[in-house]
ZAMARGU-4260 file (C-alpha; in steps of 0.2 Angstrom, whole numbers, plus 5000, padded with zeros to 4 digits):
<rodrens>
0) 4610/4974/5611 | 4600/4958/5618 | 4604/4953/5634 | 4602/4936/5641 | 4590/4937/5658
5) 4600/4928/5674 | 4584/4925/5682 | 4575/4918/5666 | 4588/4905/5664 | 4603/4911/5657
10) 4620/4902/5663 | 4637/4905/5663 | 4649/4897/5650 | 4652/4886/5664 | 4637/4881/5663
15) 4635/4877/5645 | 4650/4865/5644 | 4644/4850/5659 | 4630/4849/5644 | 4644/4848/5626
20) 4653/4835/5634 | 4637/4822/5636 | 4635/4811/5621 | 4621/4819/5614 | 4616/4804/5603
25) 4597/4805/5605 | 4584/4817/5608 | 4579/4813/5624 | 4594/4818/5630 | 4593/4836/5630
30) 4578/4835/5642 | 4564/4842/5631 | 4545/4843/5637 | 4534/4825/5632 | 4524/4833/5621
35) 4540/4837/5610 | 4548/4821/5609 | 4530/4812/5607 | 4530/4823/5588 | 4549/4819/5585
40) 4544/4800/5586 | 4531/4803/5574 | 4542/4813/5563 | 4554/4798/5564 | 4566/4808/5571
45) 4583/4798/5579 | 4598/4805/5579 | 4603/4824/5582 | 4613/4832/5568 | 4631/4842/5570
50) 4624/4857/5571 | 4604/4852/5584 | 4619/4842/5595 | 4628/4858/5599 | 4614/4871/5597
55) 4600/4862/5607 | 4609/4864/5625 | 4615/4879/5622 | 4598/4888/5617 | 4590/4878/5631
60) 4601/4889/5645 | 4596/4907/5637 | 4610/4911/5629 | 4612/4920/5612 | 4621/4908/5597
65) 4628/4913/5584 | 4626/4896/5570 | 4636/4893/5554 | 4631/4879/5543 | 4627/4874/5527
70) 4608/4872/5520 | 4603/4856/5524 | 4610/4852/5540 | 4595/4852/5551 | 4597/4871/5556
75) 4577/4873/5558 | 4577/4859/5570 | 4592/4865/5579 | 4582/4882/5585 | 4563/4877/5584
80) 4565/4861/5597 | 4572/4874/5612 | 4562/4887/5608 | 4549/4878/5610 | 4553/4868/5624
85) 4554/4886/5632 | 4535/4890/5625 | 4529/4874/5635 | 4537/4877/5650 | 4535/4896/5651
90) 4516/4897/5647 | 4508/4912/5645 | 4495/4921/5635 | 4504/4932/5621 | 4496/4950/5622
95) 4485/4957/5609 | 4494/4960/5591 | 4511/4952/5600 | 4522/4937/5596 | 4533/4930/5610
100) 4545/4922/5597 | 4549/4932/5581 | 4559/4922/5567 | 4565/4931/5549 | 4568/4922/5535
105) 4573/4927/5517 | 4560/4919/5504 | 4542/4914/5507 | 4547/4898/5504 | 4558/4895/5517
110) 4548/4904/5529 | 4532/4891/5526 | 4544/4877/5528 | 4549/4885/5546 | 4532/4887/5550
115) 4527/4871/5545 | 4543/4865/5554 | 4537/4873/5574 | 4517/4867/5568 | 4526/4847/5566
120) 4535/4848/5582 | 4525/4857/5592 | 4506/4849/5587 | 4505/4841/5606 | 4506/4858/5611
125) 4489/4865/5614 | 4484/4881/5613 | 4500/4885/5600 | 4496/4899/5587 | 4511/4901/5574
130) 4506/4913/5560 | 4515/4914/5544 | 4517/4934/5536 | 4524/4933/5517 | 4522/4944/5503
135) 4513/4938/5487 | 4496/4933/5497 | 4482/4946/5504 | 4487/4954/5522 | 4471/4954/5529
140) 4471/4938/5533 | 4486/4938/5541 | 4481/4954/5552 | 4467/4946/5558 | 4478/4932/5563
145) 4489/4943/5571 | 4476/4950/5582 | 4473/4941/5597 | 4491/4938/5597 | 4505/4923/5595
150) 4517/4911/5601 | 4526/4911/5585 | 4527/4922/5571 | 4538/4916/5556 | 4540/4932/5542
155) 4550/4940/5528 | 4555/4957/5533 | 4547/4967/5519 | 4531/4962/5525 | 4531/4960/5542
160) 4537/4979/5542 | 4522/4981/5531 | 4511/4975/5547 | 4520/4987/5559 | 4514/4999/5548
165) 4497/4996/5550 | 4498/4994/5569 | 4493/4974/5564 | 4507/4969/5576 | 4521/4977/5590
170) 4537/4970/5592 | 4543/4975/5611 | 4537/4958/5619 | 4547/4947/5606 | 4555/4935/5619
175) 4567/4926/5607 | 4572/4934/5588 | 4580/4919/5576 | 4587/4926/5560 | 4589/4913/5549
180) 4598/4913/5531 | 4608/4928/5536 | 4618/4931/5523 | 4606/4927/5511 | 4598/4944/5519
185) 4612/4952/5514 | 4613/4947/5496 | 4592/4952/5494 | 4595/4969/5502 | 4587/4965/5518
190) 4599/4971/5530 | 4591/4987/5533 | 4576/4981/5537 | 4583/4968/5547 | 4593/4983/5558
195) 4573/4992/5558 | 4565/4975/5566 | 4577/4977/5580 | 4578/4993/5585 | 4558/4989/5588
200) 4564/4976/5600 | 4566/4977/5620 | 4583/4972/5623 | 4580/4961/5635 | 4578/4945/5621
205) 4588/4930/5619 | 4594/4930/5599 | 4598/4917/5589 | 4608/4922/5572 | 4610/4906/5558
210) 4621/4910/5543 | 4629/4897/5531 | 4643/4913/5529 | 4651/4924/5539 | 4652/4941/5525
215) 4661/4958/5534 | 4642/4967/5533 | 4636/4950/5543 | 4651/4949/5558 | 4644/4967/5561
220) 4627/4965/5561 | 4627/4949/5570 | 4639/4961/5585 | 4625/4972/5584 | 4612/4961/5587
225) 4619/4949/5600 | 4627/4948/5620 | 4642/4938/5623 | 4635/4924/5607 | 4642/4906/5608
230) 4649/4902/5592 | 4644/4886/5583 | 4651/4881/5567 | 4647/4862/5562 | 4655/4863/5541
235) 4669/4877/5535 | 4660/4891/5527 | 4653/4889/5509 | 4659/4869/5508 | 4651/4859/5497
240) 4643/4843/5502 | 4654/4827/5502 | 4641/4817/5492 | 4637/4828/5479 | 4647/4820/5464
245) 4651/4837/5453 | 4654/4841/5437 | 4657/4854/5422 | 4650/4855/5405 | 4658/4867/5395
250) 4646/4874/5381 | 4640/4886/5373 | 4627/4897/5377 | 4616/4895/5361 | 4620/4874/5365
255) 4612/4876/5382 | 4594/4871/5379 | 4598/4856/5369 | 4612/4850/5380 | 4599/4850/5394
260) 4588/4839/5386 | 4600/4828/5382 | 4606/4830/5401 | 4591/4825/5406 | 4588/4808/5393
265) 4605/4801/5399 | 4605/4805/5416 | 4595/4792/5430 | 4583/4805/5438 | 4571/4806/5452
270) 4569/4824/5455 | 4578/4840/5445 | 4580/4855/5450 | 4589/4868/5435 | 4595/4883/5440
275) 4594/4898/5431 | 4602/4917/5432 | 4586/4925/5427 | 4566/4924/5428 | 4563/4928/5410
280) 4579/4913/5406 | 4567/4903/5418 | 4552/4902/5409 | 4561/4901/5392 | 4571/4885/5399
285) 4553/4877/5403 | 4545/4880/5387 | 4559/4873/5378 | 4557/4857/5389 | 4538/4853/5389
290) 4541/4855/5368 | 4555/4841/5369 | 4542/4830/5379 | 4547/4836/5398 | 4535/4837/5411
295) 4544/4855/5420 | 4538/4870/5429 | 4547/4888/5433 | 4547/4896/5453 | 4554/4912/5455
300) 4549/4933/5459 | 4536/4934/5446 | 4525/4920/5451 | 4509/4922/5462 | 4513/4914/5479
305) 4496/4901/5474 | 4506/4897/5460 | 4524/4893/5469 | 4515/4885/5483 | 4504/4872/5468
310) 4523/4870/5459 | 4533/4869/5476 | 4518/4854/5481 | 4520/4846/5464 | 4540/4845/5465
315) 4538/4837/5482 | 4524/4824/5480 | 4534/4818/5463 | 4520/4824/5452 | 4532/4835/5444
320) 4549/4828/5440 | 4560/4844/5435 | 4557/4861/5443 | 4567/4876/5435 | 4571/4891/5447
325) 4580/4906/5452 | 4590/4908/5464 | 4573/4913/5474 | 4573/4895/5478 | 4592/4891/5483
330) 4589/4889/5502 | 4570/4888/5501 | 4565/4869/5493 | 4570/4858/5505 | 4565/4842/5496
335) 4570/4825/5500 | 4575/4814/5484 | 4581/4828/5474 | 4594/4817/5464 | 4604/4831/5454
340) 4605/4850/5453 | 4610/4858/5435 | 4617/4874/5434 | 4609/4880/5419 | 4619/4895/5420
345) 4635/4898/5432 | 4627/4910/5447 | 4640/4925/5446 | 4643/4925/5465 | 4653/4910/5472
350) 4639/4907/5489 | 4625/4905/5478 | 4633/4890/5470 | 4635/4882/5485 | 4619/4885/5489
355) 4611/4878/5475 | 4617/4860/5475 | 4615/4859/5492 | 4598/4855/5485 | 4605/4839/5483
360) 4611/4824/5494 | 4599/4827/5508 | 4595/4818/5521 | 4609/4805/5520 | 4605/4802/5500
365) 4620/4806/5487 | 4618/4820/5475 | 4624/4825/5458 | 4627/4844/5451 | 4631/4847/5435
370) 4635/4864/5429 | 4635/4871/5412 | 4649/4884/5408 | 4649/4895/5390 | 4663/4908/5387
375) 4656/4921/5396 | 4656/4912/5413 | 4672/4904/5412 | 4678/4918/5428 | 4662/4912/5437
380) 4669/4894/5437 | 4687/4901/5442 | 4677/4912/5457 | 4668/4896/5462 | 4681/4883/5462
385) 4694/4895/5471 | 4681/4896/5485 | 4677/4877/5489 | 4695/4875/5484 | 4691/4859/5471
390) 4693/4859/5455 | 4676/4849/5447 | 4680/4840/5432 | 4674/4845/5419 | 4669/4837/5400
395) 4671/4847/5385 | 4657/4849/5371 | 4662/4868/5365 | 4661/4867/5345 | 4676/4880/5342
400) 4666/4895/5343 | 4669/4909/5351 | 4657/4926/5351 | 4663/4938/5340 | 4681/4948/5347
405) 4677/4964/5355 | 4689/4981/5353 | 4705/4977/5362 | 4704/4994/5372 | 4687/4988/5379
410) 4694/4988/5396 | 4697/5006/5395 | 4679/5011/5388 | 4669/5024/5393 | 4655/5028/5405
415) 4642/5030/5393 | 4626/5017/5392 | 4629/5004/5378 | 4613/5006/5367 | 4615/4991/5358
420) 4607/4971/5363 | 4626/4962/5368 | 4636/4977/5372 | 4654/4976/5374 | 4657/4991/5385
425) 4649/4985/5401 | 4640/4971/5401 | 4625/4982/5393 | 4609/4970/5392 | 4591/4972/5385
430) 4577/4978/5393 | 4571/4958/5397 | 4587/4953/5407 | 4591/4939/5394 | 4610/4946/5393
435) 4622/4938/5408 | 4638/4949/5403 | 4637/4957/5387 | 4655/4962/5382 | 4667/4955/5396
440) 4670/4939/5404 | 4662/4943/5422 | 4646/4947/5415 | 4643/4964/5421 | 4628/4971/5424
445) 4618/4984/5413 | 4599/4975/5409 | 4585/4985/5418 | 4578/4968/5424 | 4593/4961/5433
450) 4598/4948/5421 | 4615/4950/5429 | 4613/4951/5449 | 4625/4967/5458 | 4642/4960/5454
455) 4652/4973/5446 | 4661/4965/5431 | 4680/4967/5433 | 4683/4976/5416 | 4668/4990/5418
460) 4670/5007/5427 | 4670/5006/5447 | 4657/5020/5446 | 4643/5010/5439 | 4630/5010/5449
465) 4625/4992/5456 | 4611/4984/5446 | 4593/4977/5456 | 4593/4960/5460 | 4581/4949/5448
470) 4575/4936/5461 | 4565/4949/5475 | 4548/4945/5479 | 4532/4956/5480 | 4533/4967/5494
475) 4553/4964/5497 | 4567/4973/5493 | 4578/4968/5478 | 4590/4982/5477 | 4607/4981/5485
480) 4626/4986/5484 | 4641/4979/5481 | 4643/4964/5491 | 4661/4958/5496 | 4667/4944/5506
485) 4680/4938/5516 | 4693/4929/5513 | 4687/4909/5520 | 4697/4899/5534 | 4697/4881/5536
490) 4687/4873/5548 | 4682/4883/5565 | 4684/4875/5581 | 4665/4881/5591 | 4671/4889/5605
</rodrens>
């Protein structure tokens, strides 16, 4: 377990509270270094959010925190400004094929925007190495990076534990651990390597632990991980965002393409970003768009980082208006003027919807999401709507038609692999992903690709095994189990 260091600058809880009761209305009054409010003013940065008001002090005496809060919210900020206020104020030379702070993120794409993020704030900090280790780009150049050692080292799991490998980089003088996006760890299968990471850590480290939710599998970890945490919850877990106007199409799925384009002709849009259940759905929504005359690109698993990074650039200098995605890129585009979020397809676990439109309504803007819904995904929308406790209105444009019936015992069926395209047994899919549920109303998985991503339809067999998540990236895990999460309270009181 970490433990905070008394001599270092850790405080009591007595300590902590003198600095929650100032009015924390400004970034100077937390009392970071000149060199880090000088880049705040030039990032035209104000007012401290929710969660940087309560998470800034805090970091600043030592202590471990534990941060729950929604994409969006200024989490980045929250944990880069302290920890590199303490970078300033402690300076020392990092050791060879060392990194004094050590933050894990779970996409590439969110990991560059961290990056970026401590190179913004900190670029009056001089010397300041930050590295950046993702899959989907060659090593080398990231070993040789590595090599005389860094302040800073922003990573995805699978690959940083591809550099420990090759003795590119040690762990046991990390000063300060950030996991960010927690629980989506947990849905990529990272967790184990996450618990590898820090067992290669010296346990005296201040940890810093960020998760939008609060799943059984992430409480333990996080008690794991951390000493005597404060607890800082600025939103109730998985809310959606109050400006985000919401709303439900309901379809079906053979109508989906054309009720996009005509989504998109009738809608005002600046920037869209359609979601998607699968990589191979992905690239099939695009092509259908540029035909009907839309300027659109796919990001998701199967692209070369080159290619996400060019797309990703696109999307956020407004050369390309509508950018179609898995859930790769839920909590890794953060991109102002994104004015709506279309649901393409209904993601099959409640979170992930959440996360998606949070895409939306960012920085102070409003937002729309709308969110088609055929037959198959009507318990998806039940899921959803239970969990952010609303119920989104919704406009009907279903013809009548239903897929055809399937055997009234089909809840009783058999173990046996359904061998045909849209089986009715369990969910069976083809070899390419392109079936989200087959033969009952949860979608259960059966495709080899991950068309459907590890939940277990309700009406299939508990013994299935759970099915590899589509979404992974080169050199990351993308396997997992059944995930299960609790039950969500109302609004936490931090302590």
């Amino acid at each position: 377990m970490s433990k905070n260091r008394d001599t270092a600058g850790s405080l009591s809880d007595s300590a902590v509270l003198p600095y929650r009761k100032l009015p924390l209305t400004s970034f100077n009054d937390f009392g970071l270094a000149e060199p880090i409010l000088r880049a705040l003013v030039e990032e035209n940065y104000v007012t401290p959010t929710p969660i940087q008001a309560q998470t800034v002090p805090i970091v600043l005496t030592g202590r471990d925190v534990i941060g729950i809060a929604q994409t969006g919210t200024g989490k980045t900020a929250a944990f880069a400004l302290p920890i590199l206020n303490h970078l300033y104020t402690k300076r020392m030379r990092p050791e060879r094929k060392s990194c004094r702070v050590l933050v894990l993120s779970p996409t590439r794409e969110l990991s560059g925007q961290i990056a970026d993020s401590f190179r913004a704030y900190g670029r009056h900090m001089k010397p300041l190495a930050i590295e950046l280790a993702i899959g989907g780009v060659p090593i080398n150049r990231q070993i040789r990076g590595l090599a005389h050692g860094v302040e800073v080292l922003v990573a995805t799991p699978g690959r940083l534990l591809d550099l420990v490998h090759q003795r590119a980089i040690t762990l046991n003088q990390v000063e300060i651990l950030v996991l960010d996006e927690a629980d989506r760890m947990l849905d990529m299968g990272f967790i184990n390597d996450i618990r590898k990471v820090v067992a290669m850590l010296r346990k005296e480290r201040q940890t810093l632990f960020f998760s939008a939710t609060m799943p059984g599998e992430i409480t333990k970890l996080a008690d794991s991980m951390l000493t005597n945490p404060e607890r800082v919850a600025v939103t109730p877990q998985a809310s959606t965002v109050d400006r985000i106007a919401q709303r439900v199409i309901l379809t079906e799925k053979s109508a989906k393409n054309d009720l996009l384009v005509e989504t998109l002709k009738t809608e005002t849009t600046d920037r869209v970003l359609v979601f998607t259940r699968t990589k191979h759905c992905a690239d099939k929504v695009v092509r259908h768009l540029q035909k009907s005359g839309f300027g659109a690109e796919a990001i998701h698993g199967n692209k070369s980082q080159n290619q996400r990074e060019r797309v990703l650039a696109d999307f956020r200098n407004g050369k390309l208006r509508i950018l179609v995605a898995t859930d790769i890129a839920a909590r890794g585009i953060d991109v102002d003027g994104v004015s709506h979020v279309v649901n393409y397809d209904l993601p099959n676990i409640p979170e992930s919807y959440v996360h998606r439109i949070g895409r939306t309504a960012r920085a102070g803007a409003d937002g729309i999401a709308i969110s088609f819904c055929d037959h198959e995904e009507a318990a998806f929308l039940r899921d959803i709507q239970r969990m952010i406790r609303i119920t989104i209105p919704s406009i009907d444009k279903r013809t009548g038609l239903r897929p055809a019936q399937r055997p009234a015992d089909h809840h009783q069926a058999s173990n046996r692999p359904n061998r045909g395209r849209f089986g009715g047994n369990g969910g069976g899919g083809n070899g390419n992903g392109q079936n989200h549920g087959g033969g009952n109303r949860n979608g259960g998985g059966g495709n080899r690709n991950g068309g459907n991503q590890g939940r277990p339809s309700r009406g299939s067999q508990g013994n299935n095994p759970a099915i590899p998540r589509a979404e992974a990236s080169p050199g990351e895990p993308n396997s997992i189990g059944t995930v299960s999460f609790l039950q969500r309270g109302g609004n936490r009181t931090p302590r």
